[in-house]
N, C-alpha and C positions, 0 to 999 in steps of 0.2 A: 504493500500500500504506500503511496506515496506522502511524503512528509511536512511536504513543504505543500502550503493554501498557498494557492495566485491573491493576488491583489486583486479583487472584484471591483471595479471603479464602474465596468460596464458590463451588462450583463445582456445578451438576445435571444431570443426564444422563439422559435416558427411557432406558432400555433394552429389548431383548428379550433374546436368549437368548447362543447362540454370537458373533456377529457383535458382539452390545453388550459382553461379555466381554471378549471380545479387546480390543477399542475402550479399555472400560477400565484393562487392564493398561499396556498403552504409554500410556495417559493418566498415571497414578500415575506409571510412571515416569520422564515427560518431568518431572514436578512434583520428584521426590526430585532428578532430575539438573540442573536451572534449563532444562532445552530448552524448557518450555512458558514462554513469556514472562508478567511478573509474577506468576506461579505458585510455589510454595516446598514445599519436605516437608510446612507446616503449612495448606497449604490444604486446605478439607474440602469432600469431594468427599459428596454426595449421590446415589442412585441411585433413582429411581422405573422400579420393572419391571412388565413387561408381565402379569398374571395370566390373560387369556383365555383362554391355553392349558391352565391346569390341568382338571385333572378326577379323578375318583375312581376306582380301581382297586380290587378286592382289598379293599374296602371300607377304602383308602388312600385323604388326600386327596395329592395329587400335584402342584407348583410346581413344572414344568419350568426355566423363566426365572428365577424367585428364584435355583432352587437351582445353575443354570449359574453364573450371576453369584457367588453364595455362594464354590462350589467352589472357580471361577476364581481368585479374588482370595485365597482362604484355602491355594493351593497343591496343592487336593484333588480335581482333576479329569482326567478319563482325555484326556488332551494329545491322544492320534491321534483318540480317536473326537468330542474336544470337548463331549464332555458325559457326565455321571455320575460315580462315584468312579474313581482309578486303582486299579491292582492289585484290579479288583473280581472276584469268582468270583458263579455264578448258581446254584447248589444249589437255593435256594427256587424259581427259576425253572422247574430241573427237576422237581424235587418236584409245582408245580403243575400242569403238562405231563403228570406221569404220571399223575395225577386226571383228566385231561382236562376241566381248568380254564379255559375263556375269558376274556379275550381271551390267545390263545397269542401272539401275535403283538407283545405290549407287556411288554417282560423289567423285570424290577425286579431290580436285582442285590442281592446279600445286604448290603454295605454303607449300600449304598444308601438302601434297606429302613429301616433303625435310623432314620434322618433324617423319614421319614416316617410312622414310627412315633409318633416324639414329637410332629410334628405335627397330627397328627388324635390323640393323646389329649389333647392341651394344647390345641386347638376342641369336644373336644366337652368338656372339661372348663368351658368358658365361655370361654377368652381368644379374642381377636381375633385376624386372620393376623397383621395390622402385630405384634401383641405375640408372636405365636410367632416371627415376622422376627426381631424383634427378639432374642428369647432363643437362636437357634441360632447365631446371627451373633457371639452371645458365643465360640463355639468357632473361630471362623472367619473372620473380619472383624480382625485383630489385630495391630499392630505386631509380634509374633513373627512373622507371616506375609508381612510386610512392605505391608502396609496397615492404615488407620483408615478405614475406608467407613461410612457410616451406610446400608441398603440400606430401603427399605420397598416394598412392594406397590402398585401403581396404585389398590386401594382392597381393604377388608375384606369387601366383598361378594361374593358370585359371581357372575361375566360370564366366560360359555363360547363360545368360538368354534365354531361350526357351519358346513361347506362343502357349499353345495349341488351337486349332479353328478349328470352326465345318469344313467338307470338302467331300460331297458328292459324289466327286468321290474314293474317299478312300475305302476301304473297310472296314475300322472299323469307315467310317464315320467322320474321325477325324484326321486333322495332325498335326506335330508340327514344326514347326518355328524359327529360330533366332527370337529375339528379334530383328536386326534391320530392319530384313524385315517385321514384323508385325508393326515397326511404322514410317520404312521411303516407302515401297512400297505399303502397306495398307492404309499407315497413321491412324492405330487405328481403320479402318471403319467397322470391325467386331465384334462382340462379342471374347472376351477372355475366353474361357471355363476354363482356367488355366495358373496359371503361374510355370515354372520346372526350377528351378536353378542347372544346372548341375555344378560338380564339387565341390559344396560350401559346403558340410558337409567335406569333405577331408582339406579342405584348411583352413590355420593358417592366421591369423595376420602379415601384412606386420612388418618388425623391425621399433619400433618404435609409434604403433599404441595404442596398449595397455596403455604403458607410457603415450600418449601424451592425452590419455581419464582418468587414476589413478592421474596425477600428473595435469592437467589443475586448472584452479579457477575456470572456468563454461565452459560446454561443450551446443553445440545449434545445433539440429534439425530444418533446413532451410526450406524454403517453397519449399523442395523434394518431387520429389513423394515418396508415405509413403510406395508403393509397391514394386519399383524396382528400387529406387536410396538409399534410407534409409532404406529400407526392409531388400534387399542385404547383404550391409554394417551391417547391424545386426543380418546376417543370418549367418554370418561368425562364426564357434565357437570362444568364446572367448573374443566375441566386446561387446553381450550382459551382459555377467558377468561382465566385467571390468566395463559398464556405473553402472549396480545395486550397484555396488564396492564402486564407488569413492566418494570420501568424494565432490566431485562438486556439487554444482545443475546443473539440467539438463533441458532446458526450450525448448520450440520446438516452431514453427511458422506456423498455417495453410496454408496447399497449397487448400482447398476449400476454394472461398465464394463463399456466398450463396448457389445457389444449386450444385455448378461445379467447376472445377478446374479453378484455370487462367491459366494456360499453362501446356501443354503436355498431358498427357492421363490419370491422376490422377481416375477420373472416372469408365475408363474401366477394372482399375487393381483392385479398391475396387474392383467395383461390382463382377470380377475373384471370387475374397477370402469370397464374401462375408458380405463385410462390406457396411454399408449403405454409401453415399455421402454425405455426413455433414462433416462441420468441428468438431461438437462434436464429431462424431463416430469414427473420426481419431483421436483425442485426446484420445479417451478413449481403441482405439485400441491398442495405444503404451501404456498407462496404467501408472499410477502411479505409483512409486519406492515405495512409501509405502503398496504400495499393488502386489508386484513382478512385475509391470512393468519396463519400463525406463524413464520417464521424470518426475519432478516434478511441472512443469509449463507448460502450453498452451494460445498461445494466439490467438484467433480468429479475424475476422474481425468485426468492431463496423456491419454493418448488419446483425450480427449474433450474440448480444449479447444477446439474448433471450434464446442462449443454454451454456452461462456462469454454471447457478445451475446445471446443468446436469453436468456439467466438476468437479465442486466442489465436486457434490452428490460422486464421483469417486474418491475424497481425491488427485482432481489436483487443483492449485493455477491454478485461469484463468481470463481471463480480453480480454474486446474487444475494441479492438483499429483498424484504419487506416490500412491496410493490404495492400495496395497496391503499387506496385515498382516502382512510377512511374517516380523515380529521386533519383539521390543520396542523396539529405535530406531525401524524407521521408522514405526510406529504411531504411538513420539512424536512424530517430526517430523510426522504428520495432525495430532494433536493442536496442535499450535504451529501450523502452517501455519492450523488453523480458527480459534485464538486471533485470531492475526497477520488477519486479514482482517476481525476485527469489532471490533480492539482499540480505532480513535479513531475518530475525524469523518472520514467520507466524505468 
């Protein structure tokens, strides 16, 4: 185990939605309590989120993952369901249910609504997402809230997740999908014959993004899904070369144990691409920096320490600890434990 903590002055973190949320609370408050090693209340924590899954509703545009990550950290999100406002009521919901309004099956709750109100008149009024990011974060990102997060978007363009799935009445047998209706009206219950990120070879690096993965002290792959919240985000040209770039380490956190995901659809996006359900195979998917990957560290759950050598065999530092979120300590201690593993000379 290494001995020596980095100097945490900057901290970056890819996120996707529920799973990077969580990740980051117990991050922040390993940092407030000294559990994250060379870390302090004053280190600034950078978030680059996953945007693929947005999309337009209701002639809304809609940031699932900003706005999880947003709520999260700003105190404002519905705790049981992990995403949306708490104490939200759905009036508009109904209202548009009794027009027999489509899609019925995607609620926008009334608080909710306001947030994304502002945002699609502040884009089509000319600002960019990063600059809308930016201005709503003012409400919610705040030492009153008990965070300083600076949050920005994987990039100002639009790149929409698309999931192909089998479809018999198709005539090629096969159709494709938004992404959020293959996992809020499916919920996942299909096979994923493929995953198609439209738009994302076109589209740059939000401002800022690049920076904040070259100039960080360690950058952390969260327990994301590896496919379409971190996948994404490094599908972006640009994001992958900067991480291979930086003089950081690069430490990631499995979102398998044991044989399956803990939340969301982890699973069915491997299997998509191909990759086996382990948390080894994800580790070895993203791939060692010394060997043209991007991370230099993986940590698994202790139930899974038995595929530590395999991560090694792959020229990744790895180690199995506690993986589970089940509170703001032990998150920190993830957090510390991914520090602790990339902190000095191997």
């Amino acid at each position: 185990m290494p001995s020596s903590p980095l100097p945490l002055r900057r901290i970056t973190v890819l996120s996707g939605g529920v799973g990077g949320a969580r990740f980051l609370q117990g991050l922040l408050h390993g940092l407030r309590t000294g559990v994250v090693p060379g870390g302090s209340a004053d280190t600034e924590v950078t978030v680059v989120a996953n945007t693929a899954d947005d999309w337009w509703i209701h002639g809304l545009k809609v940031c699932p993952d900003l706005d999880t990550v947003m709520y999260t950290l700003g105190e404002g999100i519905d705790v049981e369901r992990g995403w949306g406002r708490r104490e939200e009521t759905w009036s508009a919901k109904t209202e548009l249910e009794a027009y027999g309004v489509e899609p019925t099956w995607f609620g926008l709750g009334d608080r909710d609504i306001a947030t994304h109100l502002v945002r699609t008149q502040m884009l089509e009024a000319g600002f960019t997402l990063s600059q809308v990011t930016e201005a709503l974060c003012r409400r919610w990102l705040t030492p009153a809230h008990g965070s300083s997060v600076r949050l920005l978007p994987m990039s100002d363009d639009r790149v929409e997740t698309h999931i192909a799935i089998a479809d018999p009445d198709s005539a090629s047998g096969r159709s494709v999908i938004h992404f959020q209706e293959y996992w809020v009206r499916l919920r996942a219950a299909v096979p994923a014959e493929a995953v198609l990120v439209v738009g994302q070879d076109a589209a740059t690096p939000a401002p800022g993004v690049l920076a904040a993965i070259t100039e960080a002290d360690l950058v952390v792959l969260p327990p994301s899904n590896p496919v379409v919240s971190v996948g994404t985000i490094l599908g972006v040209p640009g994001i992958r070369d900067a991480l291979r770039a930086s003089a950081a380490p690069v430490v990631g956190l499995s979102p398998i144990v044991g044989d399956s995901h803990v939340h969301g659809m982890a699973s069915q996006m491997l299997t998509s691409i191909g990759v086996e359900v382990s948390a080894g195979a994800v580790g070895v998917h993203y791939g060692a920096r010394s060997a043209g990957g991007v991370i230099d560290g993986w940590l698994v759950d202790s139930r899974d320490a038995a595929q530590v050598p395999r991560l090694e065999q792959a020229g990744l530092r790895a180690q199995a600890v506690p993986l589970m979120m089940s509170g703001l300590d032990a998150t920190a201690a993830m957090a510390a434990a991914a520090v602790s593993l990339v902190a000095g000379p191997a």
